[in-house]
C-alpha positions as CSV (number, residue, x, y, z in Angstrom):
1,X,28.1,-25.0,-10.7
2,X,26.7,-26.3,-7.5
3,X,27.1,-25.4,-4.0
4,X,29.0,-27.8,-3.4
5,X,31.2,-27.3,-6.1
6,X,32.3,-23.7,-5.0
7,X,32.9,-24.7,-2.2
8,X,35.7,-27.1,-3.0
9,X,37.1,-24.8,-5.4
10,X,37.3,-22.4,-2.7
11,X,39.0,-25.3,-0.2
12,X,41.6,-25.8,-3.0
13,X,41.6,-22.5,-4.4
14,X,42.5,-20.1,-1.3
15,X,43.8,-17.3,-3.8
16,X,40.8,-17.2,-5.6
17,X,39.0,-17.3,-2.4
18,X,40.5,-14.3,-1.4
19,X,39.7,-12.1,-4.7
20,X,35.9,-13.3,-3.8
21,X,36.1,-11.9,-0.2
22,X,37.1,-8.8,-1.8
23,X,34.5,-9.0,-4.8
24,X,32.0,-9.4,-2.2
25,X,33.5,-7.2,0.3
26,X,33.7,-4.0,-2.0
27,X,30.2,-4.8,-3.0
28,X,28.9,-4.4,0.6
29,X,30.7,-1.0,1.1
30,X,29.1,0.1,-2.0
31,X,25.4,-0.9,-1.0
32,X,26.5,0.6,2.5
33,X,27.1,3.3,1.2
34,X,24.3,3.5,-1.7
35,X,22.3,3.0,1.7
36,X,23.4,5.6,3.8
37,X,23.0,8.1,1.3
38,X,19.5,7.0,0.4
39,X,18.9,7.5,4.3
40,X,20.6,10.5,5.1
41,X,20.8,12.9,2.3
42,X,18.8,15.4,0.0
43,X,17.6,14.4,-3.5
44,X,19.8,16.7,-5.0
45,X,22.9,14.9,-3.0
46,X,21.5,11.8,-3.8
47,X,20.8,13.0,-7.8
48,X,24.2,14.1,-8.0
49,X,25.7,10.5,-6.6
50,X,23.7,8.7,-9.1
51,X,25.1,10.8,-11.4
52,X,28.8,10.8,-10.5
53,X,28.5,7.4,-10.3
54,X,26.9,6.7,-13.7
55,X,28.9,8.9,-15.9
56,X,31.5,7.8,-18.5
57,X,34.6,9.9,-17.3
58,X,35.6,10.4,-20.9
59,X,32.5,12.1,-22.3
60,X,31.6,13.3,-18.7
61,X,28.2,12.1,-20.5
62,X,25.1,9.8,-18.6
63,X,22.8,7.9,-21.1
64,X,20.4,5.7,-21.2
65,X,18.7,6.6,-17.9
66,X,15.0,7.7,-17.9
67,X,14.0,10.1,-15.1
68,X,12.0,7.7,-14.1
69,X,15.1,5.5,-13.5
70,X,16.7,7.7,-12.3
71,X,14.1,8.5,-9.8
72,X,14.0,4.6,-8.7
73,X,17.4,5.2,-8.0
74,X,17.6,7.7,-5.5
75,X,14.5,6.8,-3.9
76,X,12.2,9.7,-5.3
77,X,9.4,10.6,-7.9
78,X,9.9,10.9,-11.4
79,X,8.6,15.1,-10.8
80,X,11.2,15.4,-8.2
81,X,14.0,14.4,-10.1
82,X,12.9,16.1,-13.3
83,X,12.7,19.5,-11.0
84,X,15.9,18.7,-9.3
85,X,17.7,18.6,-12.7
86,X,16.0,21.4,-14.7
87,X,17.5,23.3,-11.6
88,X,20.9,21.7,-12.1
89,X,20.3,22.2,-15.7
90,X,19.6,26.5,-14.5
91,X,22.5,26.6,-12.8
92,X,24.6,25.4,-15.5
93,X,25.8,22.3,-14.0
94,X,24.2,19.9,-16.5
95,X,22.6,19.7,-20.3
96,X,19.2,17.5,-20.6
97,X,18.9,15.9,-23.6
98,X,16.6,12.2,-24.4
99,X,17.7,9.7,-22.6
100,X,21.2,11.8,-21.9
101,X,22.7,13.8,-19.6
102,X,25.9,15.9,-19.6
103,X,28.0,17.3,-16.9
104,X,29.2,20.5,-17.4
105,X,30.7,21.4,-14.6
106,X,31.5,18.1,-12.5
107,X,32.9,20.3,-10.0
108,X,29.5,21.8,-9.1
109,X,28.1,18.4,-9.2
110,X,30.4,17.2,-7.1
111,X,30.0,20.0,-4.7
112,X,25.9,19.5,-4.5
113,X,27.0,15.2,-3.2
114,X,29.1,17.0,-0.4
115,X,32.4,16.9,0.5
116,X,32.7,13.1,1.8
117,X,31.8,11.9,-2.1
118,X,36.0,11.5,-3.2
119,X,36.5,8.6,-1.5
């Protein structure tokens, strides 16, 4: 579809117009806020976003993220992150498995982004 194209859809289109203001708009609070935390906060905050983020609410469960993904992720080493988690993994907070991580006490995790990272 060209530019041009969009842009007439838009013209005719005003409600769908609007649910792409919206698309886009949620988009940029996200990468603000992806930004802001890359910027401003600890690994271990920024570990625990990623992994708040990432996790599949009904198994509580990450997978398919290397720590070196990870790492690319919140802007740190691969060693960094794999020392940040075998001390969330101390501390009871997560199990490490290949490729998989599990959140045992989302609470904790939660508590280690900071109190801002409900909403």
């Amino acid at each position: 579809m060209s530019r041009a194209d969009v842009s007439r859809l838009l013209r005719h289109h005003p409600d769908i117009a609007d649910r792409v203001i919206e698309h886009l708009a949620a988009r940029l609070r996200d990468a603000e806020v992806r930004l802001e935390t890359l910027a401003y906060q600890r690994l271990e905050a920024r570990l625990a976003s990623v992994l708040l983020r990432e996790c599949d609410p009904r198994t509580q469960t990450v997978r398919d993220l290397s720590q070196q993904d990870l790492a690319e992720m919140v802007g740190a080493t691969r060693e960094s992150v794999s020392r940040a988690l075998n001390q969330m993994a101390k501390a009871g907070l997560v199990e490490l498995g290949r490729r998989r991580i599990r959140l045992l006490d989302l609470d904790g995790v939660q508590l280690l982004f900071g109190p801002s990272s409900s909403g």
